[in-house]
N, C-alpha and C positions, 0 to 999 in steps of 0.2 A: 734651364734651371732658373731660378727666379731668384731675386739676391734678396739677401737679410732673412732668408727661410729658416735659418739656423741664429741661434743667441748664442753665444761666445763662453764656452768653457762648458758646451752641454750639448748634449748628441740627440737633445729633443728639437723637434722641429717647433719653432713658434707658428700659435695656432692664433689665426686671425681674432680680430676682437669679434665677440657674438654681435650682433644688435641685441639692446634690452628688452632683457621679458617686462612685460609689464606685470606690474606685483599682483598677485595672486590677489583676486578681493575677498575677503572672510565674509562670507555670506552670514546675514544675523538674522534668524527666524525676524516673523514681521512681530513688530508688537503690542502684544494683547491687549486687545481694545476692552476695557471696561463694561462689560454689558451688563445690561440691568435686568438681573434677575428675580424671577419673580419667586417670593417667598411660596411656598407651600403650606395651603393652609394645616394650623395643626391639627391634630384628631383629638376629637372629644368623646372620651369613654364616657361610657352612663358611671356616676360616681354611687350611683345607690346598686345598680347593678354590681359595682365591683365590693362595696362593702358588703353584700350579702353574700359572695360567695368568696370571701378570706372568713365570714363567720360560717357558715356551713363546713369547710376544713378547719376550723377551728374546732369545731364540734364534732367531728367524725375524729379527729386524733385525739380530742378527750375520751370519747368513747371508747378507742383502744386502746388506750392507755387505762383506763379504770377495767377493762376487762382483762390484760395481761397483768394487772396488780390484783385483781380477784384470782383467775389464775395461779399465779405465784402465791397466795395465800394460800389458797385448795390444795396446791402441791404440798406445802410444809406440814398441813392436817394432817395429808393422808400419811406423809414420813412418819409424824408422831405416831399416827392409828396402827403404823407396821410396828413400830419398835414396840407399841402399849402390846400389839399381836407376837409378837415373838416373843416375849418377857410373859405374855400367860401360857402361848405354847409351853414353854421351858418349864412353868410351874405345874405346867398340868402332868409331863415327864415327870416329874419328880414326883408328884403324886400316884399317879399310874405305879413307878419303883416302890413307893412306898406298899402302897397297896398290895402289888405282888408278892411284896417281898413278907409282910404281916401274915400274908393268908397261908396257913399250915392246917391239916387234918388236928393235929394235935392245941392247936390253939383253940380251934371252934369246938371241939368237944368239950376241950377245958371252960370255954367264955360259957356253951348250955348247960354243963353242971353245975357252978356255982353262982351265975350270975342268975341265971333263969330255971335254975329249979328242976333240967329236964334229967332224963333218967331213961337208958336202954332199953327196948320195949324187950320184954322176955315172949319168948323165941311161939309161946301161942299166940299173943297179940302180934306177931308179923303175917302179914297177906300177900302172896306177890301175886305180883299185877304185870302181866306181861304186855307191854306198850308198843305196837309197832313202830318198824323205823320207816319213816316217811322222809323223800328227799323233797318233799315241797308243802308248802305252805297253802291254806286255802285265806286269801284276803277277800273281805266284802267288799263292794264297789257302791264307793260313798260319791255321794253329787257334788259339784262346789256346788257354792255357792252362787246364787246370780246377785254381782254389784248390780245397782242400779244406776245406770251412767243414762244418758242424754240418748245414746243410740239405742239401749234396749228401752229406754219410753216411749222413743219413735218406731222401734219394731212392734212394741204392743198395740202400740196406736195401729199402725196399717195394718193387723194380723187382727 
């Protein structure tokens, strides 16, 4: 056993002195050498090229903007031109009722005898005339018209 292995009022064994570590060295990146860099030259837009083309979008959103305010114009027409259409519909209803409603056998005989003079034919001045019932109509077949446009001057021409 080796003496003094033990310190005095401790049941740890003393532990010989290390030899020193040598301190850790902090390594410090190396430091950055100032280089001289070279500027990049800078870019040179065509400045007439880039004004002509903010006026060309300048000019195509005027355009749709004066064509969505035409637009929006033509909308409000057409609303007025329904309401002016359904306010003559309605009158024309109420004329139609009117009408229906005036026309009686007994008025029209009444309005020809006294307004116009007419009078019952007696019973020899009646002729009948027996009229067949036809379910169809015979229409004559009318020409249009020929407009004179650009294309039939050039068909006349080749023909």
């Amino acid at each position: 056993m080796e003496p003094n292995r033990y310190i005095y009022g401790s049941a740890a064994p003393k532990l010989p002195k290390q030899p020193l570590k040598e301190e850790r060295q902090v390594r410090r990146p190396p430091e950055k050498r100032k280089a001289v860099i070279a500027m990049p030259e800078p870019v040179k837009y065509p400045m007439g090229g880039m004004v002509f083309c903010i006026a060309v979008g300048f000019v195509i959103l005027f355009t749709l903007i004066c064509r969505f305010a035409a637009i929006t114009e033509m909308n409000g027409e057409l609303a007025a031109m329904n309401a002016q259409l359904e306010q003559l519909k309605d009158d024309n209803r109420k004329l139609q009722a009117e009408i229906s409603a005036s026309i009686n056998q007994e008025n029209i005989r009444r309005i020809a005898e006294e307004r116009l003079n007419m009078k019952m034919p007696d019973s020899y001045q009646r002729i009948p005339v027996n009229v067949p019932k036809v379910n169809y109509s015979i229409v004559t077949r009318q020409e249009p018209e020929e407009k004179s446009t650009l294309f039939s001057f050039l068909s006349d021409l080749i023909q």
